[in-house]
C-alpha positions as CSV (number, residue, x, y, z in Angstrom):
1,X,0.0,0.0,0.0
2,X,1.2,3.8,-1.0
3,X,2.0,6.0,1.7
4,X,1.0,9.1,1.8
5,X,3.4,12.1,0.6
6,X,3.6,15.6,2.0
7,X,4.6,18.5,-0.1
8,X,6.3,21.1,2.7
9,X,7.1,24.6,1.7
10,X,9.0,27.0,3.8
11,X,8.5,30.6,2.4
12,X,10.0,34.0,3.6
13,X,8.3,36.2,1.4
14,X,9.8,39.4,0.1
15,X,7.3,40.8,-2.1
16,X,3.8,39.9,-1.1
17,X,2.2,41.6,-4.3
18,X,3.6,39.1,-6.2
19,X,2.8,35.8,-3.7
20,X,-1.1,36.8,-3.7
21,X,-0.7,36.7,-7.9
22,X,0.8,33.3,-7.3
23,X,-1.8,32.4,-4.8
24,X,-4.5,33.4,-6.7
25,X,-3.3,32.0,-10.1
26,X,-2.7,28.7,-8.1
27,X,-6.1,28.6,-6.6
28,X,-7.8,29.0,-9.7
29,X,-5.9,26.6,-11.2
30,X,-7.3,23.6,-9.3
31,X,-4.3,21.7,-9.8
32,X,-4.0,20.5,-6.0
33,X,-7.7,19.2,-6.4
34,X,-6.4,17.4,-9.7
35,X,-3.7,15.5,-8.0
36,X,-5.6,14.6,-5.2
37,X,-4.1,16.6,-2.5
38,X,-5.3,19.2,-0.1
39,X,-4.0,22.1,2.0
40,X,-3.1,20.7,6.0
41,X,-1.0,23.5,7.2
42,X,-1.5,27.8,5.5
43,X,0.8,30.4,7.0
44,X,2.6,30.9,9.9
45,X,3.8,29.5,13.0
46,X,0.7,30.4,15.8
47,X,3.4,30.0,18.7
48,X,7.7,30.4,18.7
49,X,8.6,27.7,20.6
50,X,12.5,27.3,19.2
51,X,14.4,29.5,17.0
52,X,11.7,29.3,14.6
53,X,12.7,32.1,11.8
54,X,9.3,33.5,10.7
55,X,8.7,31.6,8.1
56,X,5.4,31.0,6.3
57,X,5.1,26.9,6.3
58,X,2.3,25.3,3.7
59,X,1.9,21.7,3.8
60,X,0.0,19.8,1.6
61,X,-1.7,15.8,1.4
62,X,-1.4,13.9,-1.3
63,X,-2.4,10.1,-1.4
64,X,1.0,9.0,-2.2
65,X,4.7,10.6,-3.7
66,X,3.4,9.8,-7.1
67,X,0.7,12.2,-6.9
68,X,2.8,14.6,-4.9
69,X,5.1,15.1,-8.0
70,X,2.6,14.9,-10.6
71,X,1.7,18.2,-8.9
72,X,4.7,19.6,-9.2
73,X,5.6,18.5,-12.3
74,X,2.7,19.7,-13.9
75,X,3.6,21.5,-16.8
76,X,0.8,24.3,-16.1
77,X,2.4,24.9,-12.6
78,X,6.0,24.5,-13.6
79,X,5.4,27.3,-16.8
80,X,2.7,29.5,-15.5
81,X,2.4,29.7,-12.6
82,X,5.3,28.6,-10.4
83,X,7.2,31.4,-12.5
84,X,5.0,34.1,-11.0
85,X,7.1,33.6,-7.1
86,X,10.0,34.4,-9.0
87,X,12.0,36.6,-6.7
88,X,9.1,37.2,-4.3
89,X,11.1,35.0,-1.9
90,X,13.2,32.6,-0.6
91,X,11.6,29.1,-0.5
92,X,12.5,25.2,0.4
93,X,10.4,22.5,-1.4
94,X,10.3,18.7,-0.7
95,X,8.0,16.1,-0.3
96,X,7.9,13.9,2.6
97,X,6.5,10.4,2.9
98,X,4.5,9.1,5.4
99,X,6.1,7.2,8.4
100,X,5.5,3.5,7.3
């Protein structure tokens, strides 16, 4: 049986103008919907509890690491709208299986 996969972003966002274009463009998209996976963790960190740098966290469910990387391989996030963060940030990606 798959285990499920975890996309995990990190984000400190320098240009927030530009993140709500990619935010928007993303949601309209439906392209997490399409790969079966949905939003578990939007935004930042409600309590500091070690050295934790500000950073806005999204996590997102997918029902297994095929799926997670058919998101983000998709050719309409990869050339439209993954190019629209471009310098609006610094930001770690990776995807994370479940614990067996």
């Amino acid at each position: 049986m798959a285990r499920k996969a975890y996309l995990v972003v990190t984000a400190n966002v320098t240009d927030p103008a530009a993140m709500k274009a990619y935010n928007e463009a993303l949601a309209r998209s439906g392209l997490y919907g399409r790969h079966g996976g949905r939003y578990l963790i939007v935004g930042r960190a409600a309590v500091d509890l070690e050295a934790w740098d500000g950073r806005a966290v999204v996590v997102a469910e997918f029902p297994d690491r095929a799926a997670a990387e058919a998101f983000w391989n998709d050719p309409l996030y990869q050339q439209e709208i993954k190019p629209l963060r471009a310098g609006a940030g610094t930001f770690h990606v990776a995807i994370f299986e479940a614990a067996a």
